[in-house]
C-alpha positions as CSV (number, residue, x, y, z in Angstrom):
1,X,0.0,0.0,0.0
2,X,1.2,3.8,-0.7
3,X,2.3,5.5,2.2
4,X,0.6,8.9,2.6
5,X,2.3,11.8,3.7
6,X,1.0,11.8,6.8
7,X,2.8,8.0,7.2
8,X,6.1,8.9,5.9
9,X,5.9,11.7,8.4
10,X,6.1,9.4,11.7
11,X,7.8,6.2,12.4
12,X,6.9,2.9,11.8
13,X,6.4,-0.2,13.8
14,X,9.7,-2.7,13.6
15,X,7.3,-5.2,12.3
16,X,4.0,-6.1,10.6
17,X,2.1,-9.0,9.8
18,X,-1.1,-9.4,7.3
19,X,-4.3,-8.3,9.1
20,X,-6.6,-10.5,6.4
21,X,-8.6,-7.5,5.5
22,X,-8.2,-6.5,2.4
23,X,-8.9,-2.5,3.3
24,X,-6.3,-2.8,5.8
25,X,-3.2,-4.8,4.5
26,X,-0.1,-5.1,6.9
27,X,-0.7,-4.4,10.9
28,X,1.7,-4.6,13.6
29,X,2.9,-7.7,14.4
30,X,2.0,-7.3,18.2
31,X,-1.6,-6.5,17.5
32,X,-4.6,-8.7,17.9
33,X,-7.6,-9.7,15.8
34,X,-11.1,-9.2,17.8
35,X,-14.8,-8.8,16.7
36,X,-17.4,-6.5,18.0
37,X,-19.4,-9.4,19.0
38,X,-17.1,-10.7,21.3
39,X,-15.6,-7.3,22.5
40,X,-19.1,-5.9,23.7
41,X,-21.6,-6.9,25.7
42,X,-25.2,-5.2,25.3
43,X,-26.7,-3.6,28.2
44,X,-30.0,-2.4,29.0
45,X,-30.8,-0.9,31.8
46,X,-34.2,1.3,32.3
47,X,-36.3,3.4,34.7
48,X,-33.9,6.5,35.2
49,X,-36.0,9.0,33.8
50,X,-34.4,11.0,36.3
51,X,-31.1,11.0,34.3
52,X,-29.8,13.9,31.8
53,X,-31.0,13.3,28.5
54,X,-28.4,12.4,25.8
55,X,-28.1,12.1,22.2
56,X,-26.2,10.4,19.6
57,X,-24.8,12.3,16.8
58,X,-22.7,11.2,13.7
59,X,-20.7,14.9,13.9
60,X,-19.9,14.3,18.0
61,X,-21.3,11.2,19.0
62,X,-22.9,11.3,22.6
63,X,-23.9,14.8,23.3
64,X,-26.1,16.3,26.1
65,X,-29.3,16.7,24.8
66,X,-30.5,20.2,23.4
67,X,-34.4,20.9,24.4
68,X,-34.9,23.9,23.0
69,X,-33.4,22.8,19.8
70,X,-35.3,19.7,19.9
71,X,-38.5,21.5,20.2
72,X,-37.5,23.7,17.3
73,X,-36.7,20.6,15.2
74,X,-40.1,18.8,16.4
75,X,-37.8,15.8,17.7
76,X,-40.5,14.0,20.1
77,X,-39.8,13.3,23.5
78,X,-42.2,11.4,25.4
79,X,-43.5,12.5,28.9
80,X,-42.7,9.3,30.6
81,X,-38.7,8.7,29.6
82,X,-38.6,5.3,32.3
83,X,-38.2,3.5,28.9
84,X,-35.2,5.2,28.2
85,X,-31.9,3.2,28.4
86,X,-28.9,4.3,30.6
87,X,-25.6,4.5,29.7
88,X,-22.7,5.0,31.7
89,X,-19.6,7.1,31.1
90,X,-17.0,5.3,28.9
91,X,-20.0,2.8,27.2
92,X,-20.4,2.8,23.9
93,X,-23.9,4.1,22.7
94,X,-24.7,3.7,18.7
95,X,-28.0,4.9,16.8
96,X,-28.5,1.6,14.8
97,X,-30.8,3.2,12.3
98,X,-28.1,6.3,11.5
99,X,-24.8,3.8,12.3
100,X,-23.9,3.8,8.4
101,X,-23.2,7.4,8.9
102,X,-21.0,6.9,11.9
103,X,-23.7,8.0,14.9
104,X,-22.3,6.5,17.6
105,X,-19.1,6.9,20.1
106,X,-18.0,6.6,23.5
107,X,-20.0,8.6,25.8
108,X,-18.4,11.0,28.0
109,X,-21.8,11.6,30.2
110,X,-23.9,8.9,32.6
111,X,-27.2,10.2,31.1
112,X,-30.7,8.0,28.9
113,X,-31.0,7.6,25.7
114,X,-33.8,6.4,23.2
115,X,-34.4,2.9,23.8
116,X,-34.2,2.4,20.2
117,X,-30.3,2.8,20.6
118,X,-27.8,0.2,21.8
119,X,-25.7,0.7,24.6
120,X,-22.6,-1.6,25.2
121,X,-20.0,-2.3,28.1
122,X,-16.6,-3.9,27.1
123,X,-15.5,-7.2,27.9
124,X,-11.8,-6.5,27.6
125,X,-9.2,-4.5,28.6
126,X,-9.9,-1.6,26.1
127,X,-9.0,2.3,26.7
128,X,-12.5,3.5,25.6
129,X,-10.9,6.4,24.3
130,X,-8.8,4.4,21.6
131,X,-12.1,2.3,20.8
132,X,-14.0,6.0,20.1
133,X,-11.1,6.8,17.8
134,X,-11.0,3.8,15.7
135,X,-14.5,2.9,15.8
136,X,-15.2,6.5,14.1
137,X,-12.7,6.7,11.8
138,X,-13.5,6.4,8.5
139,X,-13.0,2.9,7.9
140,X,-14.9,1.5,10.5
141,X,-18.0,3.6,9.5
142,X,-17.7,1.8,5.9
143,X,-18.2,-1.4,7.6
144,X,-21.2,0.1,9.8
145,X,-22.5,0.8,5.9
146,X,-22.6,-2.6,4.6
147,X,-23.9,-4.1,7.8
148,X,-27.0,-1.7,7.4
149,X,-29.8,-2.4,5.5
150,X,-32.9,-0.5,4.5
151,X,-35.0,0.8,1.6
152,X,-35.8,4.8,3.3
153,X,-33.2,6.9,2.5
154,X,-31.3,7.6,5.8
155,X,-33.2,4.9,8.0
156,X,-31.0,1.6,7.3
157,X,-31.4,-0.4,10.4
158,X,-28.1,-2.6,11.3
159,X,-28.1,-5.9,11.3
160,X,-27.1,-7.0,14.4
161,X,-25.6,-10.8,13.1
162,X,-22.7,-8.4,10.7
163,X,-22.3,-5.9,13.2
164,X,-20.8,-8.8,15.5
165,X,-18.5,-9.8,12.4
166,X,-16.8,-6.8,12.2
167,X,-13.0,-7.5,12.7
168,X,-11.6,-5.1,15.2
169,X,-7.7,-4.4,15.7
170,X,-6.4,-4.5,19.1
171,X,-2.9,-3.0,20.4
172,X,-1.2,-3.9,23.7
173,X,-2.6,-1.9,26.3
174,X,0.3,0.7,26.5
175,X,-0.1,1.2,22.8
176,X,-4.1,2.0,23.2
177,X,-3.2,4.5,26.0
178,X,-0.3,5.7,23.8
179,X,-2.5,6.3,20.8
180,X,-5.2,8.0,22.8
181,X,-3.3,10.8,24.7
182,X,-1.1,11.1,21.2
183,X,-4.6,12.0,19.4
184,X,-6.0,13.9,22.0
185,X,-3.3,16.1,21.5
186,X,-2.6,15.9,17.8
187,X,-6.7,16.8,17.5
188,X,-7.2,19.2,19.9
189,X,-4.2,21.4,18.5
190,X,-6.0,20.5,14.9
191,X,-9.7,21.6,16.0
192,X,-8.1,24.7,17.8
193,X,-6.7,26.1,14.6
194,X,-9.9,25.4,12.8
195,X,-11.7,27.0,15.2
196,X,-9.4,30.1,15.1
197,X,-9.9,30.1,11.2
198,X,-13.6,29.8,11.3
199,X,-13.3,33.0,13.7
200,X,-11.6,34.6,11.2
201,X,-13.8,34.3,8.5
202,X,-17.0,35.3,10.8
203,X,-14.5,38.1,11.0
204,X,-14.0,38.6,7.7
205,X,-17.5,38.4,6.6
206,X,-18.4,41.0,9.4
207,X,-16.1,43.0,8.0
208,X,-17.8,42.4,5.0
209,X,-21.2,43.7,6.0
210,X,-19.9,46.6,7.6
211,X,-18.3,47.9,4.0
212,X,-21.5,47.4,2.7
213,X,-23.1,49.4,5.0
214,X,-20.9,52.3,5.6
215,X,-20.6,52.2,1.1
216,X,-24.6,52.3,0.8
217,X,-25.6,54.7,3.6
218,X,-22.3,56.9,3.8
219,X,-20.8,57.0,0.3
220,X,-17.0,57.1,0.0
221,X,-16.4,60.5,0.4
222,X,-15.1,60.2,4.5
223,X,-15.1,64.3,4.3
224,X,-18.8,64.6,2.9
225,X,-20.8,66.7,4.8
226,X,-23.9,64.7,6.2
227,X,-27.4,65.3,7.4
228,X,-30.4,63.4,9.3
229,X,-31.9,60.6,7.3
230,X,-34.7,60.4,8.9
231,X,-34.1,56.5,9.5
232,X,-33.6,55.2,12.8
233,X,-31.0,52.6,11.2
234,X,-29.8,53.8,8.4
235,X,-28.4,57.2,10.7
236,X,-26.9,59.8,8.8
237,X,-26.2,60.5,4.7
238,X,-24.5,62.2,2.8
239,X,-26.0,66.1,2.7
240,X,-26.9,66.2,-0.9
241,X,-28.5,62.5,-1.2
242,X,-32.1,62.3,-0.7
243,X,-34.2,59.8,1.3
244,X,-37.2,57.7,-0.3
245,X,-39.1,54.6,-0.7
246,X,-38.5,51.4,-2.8
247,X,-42.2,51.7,-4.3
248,X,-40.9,54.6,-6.0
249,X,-38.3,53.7,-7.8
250,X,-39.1,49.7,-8.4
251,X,-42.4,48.3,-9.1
252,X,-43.1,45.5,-6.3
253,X,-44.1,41.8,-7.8
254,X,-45.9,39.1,-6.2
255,X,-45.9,35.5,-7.1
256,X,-49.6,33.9,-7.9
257,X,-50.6,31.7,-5.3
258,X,-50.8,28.6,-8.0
259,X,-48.4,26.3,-7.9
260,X,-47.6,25.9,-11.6
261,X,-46.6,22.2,-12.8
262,X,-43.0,21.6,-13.4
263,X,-40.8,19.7,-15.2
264,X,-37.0,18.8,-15.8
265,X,-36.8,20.1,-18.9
266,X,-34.1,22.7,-19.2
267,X,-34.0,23.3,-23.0
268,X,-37.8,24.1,-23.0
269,X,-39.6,26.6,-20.1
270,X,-39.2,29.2,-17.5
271,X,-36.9,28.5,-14.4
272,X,-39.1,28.1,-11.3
273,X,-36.8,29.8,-8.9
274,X,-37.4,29.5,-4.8
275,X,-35.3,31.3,-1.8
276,X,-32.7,28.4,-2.0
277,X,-31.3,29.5,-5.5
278,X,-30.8,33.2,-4.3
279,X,-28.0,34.7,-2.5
280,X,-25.4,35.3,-5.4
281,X,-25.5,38.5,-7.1
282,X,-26.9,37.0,-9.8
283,X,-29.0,33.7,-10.5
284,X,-27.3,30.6,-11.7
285,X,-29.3,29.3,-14.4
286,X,-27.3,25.8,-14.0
287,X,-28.3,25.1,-10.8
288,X,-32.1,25.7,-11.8
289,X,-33.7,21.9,-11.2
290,X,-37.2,22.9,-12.5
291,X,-38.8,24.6,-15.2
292,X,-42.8,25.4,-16.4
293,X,-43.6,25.4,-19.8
294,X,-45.5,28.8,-21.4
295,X,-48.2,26.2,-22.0
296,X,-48.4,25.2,-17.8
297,X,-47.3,28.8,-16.7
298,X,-50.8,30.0,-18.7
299,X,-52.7,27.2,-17.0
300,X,-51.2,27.9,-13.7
301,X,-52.2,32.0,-14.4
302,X,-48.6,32.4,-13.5
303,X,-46.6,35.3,-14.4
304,X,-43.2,35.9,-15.8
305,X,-41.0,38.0,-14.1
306,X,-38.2,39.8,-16.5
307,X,-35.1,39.9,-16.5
308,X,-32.6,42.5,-15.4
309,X,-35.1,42.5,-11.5
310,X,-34.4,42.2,-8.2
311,X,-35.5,38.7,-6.2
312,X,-35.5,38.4,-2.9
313,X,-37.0,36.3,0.1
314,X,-40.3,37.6,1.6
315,X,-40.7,34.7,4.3
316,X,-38.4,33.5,7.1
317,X,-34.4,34.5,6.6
318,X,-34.6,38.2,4.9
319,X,-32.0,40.0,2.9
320,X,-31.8,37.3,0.6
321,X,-31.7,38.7,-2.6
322,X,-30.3,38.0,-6.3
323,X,-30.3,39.9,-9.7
324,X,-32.2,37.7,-12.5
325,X,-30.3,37.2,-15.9
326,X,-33.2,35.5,-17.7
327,X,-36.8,35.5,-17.6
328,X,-38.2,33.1,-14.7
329,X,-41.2,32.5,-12.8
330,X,-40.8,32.7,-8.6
331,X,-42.7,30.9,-6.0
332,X,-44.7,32.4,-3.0
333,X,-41.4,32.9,-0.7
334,X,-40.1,35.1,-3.5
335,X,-40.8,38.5,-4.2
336,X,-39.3,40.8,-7.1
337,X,-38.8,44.5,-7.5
338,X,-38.9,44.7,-11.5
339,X,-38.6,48.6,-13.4
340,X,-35.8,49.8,-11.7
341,X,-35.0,52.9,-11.4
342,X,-31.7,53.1,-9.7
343,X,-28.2,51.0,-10.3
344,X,-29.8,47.4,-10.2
345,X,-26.8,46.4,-7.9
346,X,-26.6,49.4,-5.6
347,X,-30.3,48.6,-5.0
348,X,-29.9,45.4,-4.6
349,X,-27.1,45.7,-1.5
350,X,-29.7,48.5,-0.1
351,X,-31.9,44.9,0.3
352,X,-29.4,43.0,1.7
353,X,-28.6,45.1,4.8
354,X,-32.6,45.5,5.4
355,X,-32.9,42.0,7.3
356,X,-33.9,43.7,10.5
357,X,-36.2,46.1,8.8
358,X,-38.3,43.1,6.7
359,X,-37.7,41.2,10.1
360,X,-39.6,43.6,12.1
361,X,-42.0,44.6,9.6
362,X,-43.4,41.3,8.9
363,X,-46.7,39.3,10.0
364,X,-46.0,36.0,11.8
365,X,-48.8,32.9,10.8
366,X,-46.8,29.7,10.8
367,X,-43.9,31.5,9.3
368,X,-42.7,34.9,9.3
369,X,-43.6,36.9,5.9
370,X,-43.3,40.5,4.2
371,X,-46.0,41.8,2.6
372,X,-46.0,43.7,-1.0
373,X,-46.6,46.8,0.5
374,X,-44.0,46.2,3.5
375,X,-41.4,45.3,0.3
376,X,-42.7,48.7,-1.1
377,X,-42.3,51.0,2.3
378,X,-38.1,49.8,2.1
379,X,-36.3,52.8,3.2
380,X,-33.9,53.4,0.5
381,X,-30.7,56.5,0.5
382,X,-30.2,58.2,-3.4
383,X,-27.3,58.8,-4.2
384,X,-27.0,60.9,-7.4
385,X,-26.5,57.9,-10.2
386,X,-22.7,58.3,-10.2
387,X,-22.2,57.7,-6.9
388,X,-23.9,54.4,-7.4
389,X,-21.5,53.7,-10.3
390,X,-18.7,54.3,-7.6
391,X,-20.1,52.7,-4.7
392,X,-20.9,49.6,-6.5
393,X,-17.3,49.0,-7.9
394,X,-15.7,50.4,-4.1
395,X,-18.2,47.4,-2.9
396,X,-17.4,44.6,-5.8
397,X,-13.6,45.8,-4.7
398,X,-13.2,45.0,-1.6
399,X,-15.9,42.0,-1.4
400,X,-13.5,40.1,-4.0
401,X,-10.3,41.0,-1.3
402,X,-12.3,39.2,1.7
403,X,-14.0,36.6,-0.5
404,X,-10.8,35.4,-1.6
405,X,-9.0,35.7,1.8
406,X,-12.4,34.0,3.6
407,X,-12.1,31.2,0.4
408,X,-8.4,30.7,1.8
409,X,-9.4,30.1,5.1
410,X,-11.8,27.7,4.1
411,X,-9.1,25.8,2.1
412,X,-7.1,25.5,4.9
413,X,-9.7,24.3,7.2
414,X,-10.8,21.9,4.5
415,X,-7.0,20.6,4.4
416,X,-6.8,20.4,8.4
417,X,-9.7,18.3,8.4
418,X,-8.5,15.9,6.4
419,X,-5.0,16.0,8.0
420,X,-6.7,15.2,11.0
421,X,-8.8,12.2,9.4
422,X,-5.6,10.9,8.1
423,X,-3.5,10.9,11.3
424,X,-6.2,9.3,13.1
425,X,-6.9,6.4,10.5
426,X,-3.1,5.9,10.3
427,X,-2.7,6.0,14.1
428,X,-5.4,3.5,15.0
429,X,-4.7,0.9,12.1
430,X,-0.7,0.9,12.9
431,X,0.3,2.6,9.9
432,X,2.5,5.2,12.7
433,X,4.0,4.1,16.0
434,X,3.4,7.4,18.1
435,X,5.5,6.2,21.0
């Protein structure tokens, strides 16, 4: 097998011998061959409702429970939890119907889970924290895969007869401890720096907004003198701007109510465009799924909304907004401002810093939504048409400097992640000795 770089990096083990799994290849020669079935035992212990309540994820594994994102999610929990199984610090909890995605894990917390989980002691000598490491690397989860069955998508039940088959690779004792502390180390340095890099881009994309904000409501001119805008959160503008509505320099469009049909079809039909195809400054006709034909759009009394508007979300997360390049038809969480009047993409930033205005302007029913006169009533600052020119190219400026530094952030996180995958699959199958 072809060392990685990760491999070449550390030392080796003075010997190896074949492990009889193909995925695997060599192992050291002081390791043993187990199975799940003999190296856990299942436990079930009940009537603990008194317990915390736990969860198994595939991201963390066993996690404390979160109720008030639970109840946001409409996760059911029962009033009577005696059903609930308890498991113990250092067990091994594992959601059978998610375990081909790798939920499951050592848990750090005595707490209950669903009874529809297992929970399993040990019946060797095993550091529970070199078990959690190998069992969720990326390897083992593969096997969790083809031990699962099912025909719902994301609901394969495991089989419990293949789970006990799978081979598991055992070191000495000192070696599991050895492993362990090396990887708690090695990972918590690695999910430190990740974390400091996702800080940075929040940064970096607060930084962002506030460019946006200070362009579109201050103009570049740092010397200009300003005056009142009359807008509790838009503050002060430029002295020789002017202060007005959206309704008068846009015309507001609402979707019909009908559902049109749709179809694949991509060489024939209008896009049908919803709030998860908007956010880019300007539509991407390739990632379009679904079109209406003229013949259903007519049927549907749809209408066509034109190219060269303004679409942006008028239920739930506001300030959503792209610029259309083609003719399309929207759905009823969309809303357009067509006939504009101003620079198409100075107006359009105007709608992206107006979350909190559609936010608090909205009704609430199931969902939170802005009407067509609430998109109309959109506080807008004129600059004289120049200005826009500038401000849009001062924005379009500086938003490529931080995209490109927030897209090298996320390359580097994307390469410490799989660092960290690496050293972990290499530590636990004895392809590095780390002591």
């Amino acid at each position: 097998m072809m060392e990685t770089a990760t491999q070449a990096r550390f030392r080796k083990y003075p010997a190896y011998k074949d492990s009889g799994v193909k995925w695997l290849g060599d192992i050291p020669e002081g390791w043993t061959l187990g199975k799940l079935g003999t190296l856990l035992k299942p436990i079930s212990i009940k009537g603990h409702s008194d317990l915390p309540l736990l969860s198994i994820t595939r991201e963390l594994g066993v996690i404390e429970r979160n109720l008030d994102e639970d109840e946001g999610n409409h996760n059911f929990i029962p009033d009577d939890l005696s059903g609930y199984k308890v498991i113990q610090e250092g067990q091994f909890g594992m959601n059978k119907m998610k375990a081909w995605q790798g939920s499951y894990g050592i848990s750090q917390f005595t707490g209950i889970v669903s009874p529809a989980y297992y929970v399993f002691d040990f019946t060797s000598e095993i550091d529970p924290r070199f078990f959690h490491f190998a069992i969720r690397s990326k390897n083992y989860v593969a096997f969790f895969g083809r031990a699962s069955d099912g025909v719902r998508i994301g609901q394969w039940d495991l089989s419990k007869s293949r789970m006990k088959e799978i081979p598991f690779f055992i070191p000495t004792p000192p070696e599991q401890t050895a492993i362990s502390n090396f990887l708690d180390d090695k990972t918590s340095k690695i999910d430190r720096a990740i974390a400091q890099k996702e800080q940075l881009i929040a940064l970096l994309k607060e930084r962002k907004q506030i460019i946006i904000q200070n362009a579109v409501t201050k103009g570049l001119d740092p010397n200009v003198k300003m005056k009142d805008s009359g807008v509790e959160w838009i503050g002060e503008i430029p002295e020789e701007w002017g202060i007005s509505k959206s309704k008068f320099y846009s015309k507001i469009f609402v979707p019909e109510r009908t559902k049109p049909e749709l179809e694949e079809d991509k060489l024939y039909g209008f896009p049908w465009i919803t709030t998860d195809l908007l956010g880019n400054d300007n539509l991407e006709i390739d990632k379009v799924k679904y079109f209406v034909s003229p013949k259903n759009a007519k049927t549907a009394g749809s209408r066509v909304i034109k190219k060269g508007s303004i679409l942006a979300t008028c239920v739930g997360n506001f300030g959503i907004a792209s610029i259309n390049d083609f003719d399309c038809i929207i759905n009823q969480q969309v809303q357009g401002y067509t006939q504009i009047k101003l620079n198409p993409k100075y107006f359009i930033q105007i709608v992206r810093i107006s979350k909190d205005f559609f936010s608090n302007n909205s009704t609430m029913t199931t969902i939170q939504y802005v009407s067509k006169d609430t998109f109309g009533e959109l506080p807008m600052p004129i600059p004289p048409i120049s200005e826009q020119t500038a401000i849009v190219a001062h924005i379009e400026a500086q938003s490529t400097k931080i995209d490109q530094a927030i897209s090298l952030q996320q390359t580097q996180i994307e390469k410490l992640k799989e660092y960290k995958v690496t050293l972990i699959d290499s530590a636990v199958t004895g392809k590095i000795k780390v002591s």
